[in-house]
C-alpha positions in Angstrom: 53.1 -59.4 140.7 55.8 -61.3 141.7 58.4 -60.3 138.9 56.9 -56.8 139.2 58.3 -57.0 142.5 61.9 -58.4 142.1 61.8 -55.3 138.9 60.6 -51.9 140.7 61.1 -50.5 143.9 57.4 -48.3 143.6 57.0 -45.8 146.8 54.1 -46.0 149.0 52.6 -44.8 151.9 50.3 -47.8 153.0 50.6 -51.6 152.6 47.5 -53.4 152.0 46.8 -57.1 152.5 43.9 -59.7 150.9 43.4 -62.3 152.5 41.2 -65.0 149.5 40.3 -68.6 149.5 43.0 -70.6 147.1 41.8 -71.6 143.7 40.6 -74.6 142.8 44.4 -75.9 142.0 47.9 -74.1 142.8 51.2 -74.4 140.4 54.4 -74.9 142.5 58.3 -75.6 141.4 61.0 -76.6 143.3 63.9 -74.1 143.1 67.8 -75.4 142.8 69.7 -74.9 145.4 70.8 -71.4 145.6 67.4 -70.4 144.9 68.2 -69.8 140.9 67.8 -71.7 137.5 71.5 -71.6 136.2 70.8 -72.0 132.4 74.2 -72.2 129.8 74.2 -69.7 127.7 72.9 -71.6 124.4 71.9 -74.1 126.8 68.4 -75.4 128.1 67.4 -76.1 131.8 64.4 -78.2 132.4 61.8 -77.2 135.2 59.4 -79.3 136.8 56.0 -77.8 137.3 53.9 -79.8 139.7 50.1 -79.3 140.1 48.0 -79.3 143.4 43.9 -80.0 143.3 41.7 -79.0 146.1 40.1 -82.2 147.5 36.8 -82.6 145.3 38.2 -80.6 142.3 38.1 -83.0 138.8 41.8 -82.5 137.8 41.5 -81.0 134.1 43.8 -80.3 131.5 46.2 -76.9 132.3 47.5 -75.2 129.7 50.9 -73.5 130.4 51.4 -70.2 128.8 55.1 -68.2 129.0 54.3 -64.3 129.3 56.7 -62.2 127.2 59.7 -63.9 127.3 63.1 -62.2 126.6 64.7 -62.1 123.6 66.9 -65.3 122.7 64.5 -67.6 124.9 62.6 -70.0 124.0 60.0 -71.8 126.3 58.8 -75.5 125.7 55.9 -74.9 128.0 53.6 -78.6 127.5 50.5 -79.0 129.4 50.0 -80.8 132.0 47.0 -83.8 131.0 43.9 -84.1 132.5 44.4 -86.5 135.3 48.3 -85.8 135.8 50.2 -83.4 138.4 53.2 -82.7 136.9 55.1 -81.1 133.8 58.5 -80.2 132.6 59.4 -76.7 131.2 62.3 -76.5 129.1 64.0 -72.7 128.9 66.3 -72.6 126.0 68.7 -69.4 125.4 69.6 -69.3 121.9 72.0 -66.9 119.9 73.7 -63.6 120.4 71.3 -61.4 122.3 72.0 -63.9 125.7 74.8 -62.5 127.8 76.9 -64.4 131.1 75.6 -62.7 134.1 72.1 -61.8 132.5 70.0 -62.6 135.5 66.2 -62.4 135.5 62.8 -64.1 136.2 59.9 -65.7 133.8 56.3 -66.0 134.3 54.4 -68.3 133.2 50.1 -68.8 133.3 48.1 -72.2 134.3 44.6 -72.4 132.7 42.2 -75.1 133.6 38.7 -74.9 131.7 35.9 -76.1 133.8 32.5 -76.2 132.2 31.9 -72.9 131.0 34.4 -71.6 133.3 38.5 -70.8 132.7 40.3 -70.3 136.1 44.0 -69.0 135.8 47.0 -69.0 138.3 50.5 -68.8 137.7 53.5 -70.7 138.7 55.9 -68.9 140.8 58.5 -67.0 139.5 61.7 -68.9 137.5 64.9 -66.9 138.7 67.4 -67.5 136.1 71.1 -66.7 135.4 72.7 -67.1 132.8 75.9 -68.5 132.7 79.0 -70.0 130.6 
């Protein structure tokens, strides 16, 4: 929803607002200062995904899943272990079709299997700029 929302201004008439219990775990990064990822054109920045449990949950083995991303990128997504709270994603922008300027965001999806149960969330959304 998030990168839906930084993508389309979509008209409406009403605003509506859910309020739901959290998830058994959130997914959180810490962006740079200036609120964007700068990533070198054929260059790689490295993003730090961190992992919080609601007291009681058994901390399980999250899969990290990029969705769609754009042409020339390549994302180096590795779980994070059962036990663990932390990861690092590495972007990497490779040949021609990455341009200086190119701004943007990426998604990606945390899935935790518990018993016969699969429970998603996703990690904010990475702004990124590309750059020289």
């Amino acid at each position: 929803m998030q990168a839906f929302y930084y993508m389309h201004s979509v008209p409406s008439r009403e605003f509506l607002l859910s309020m739901v219990e959290a998830g058994p775990f959130t997914l959180s990064l810490e962006l740079p200062e200036g609120g964007v990822f700068q990533i070198p054109r054929r260059g790689r920045v490295e993003v730090p995904v961190k992992v919080t449990f609601k007291e009681g949950v058994k901390a399980g083995a999250i899969t990290l899943k990029p969705d769609t991303p754009p042409k020339g990128f390549r994302i180096q997504a590795p779980p994070v272990a059962a036990g663990k709270n932390e990861t690092t994603v590495v972007i990497t922008t490779l040949g021609q079709q990455i341009n200086v300027g190119q701004t943007g965001t990426l998604i990606l999806t945390g899935t935790m299997k518990a018993g016969k149960e699969t429970i998603s969330e996703f990690v904010p959304a990475i702004p990124f700029e590309i750059t020289k």
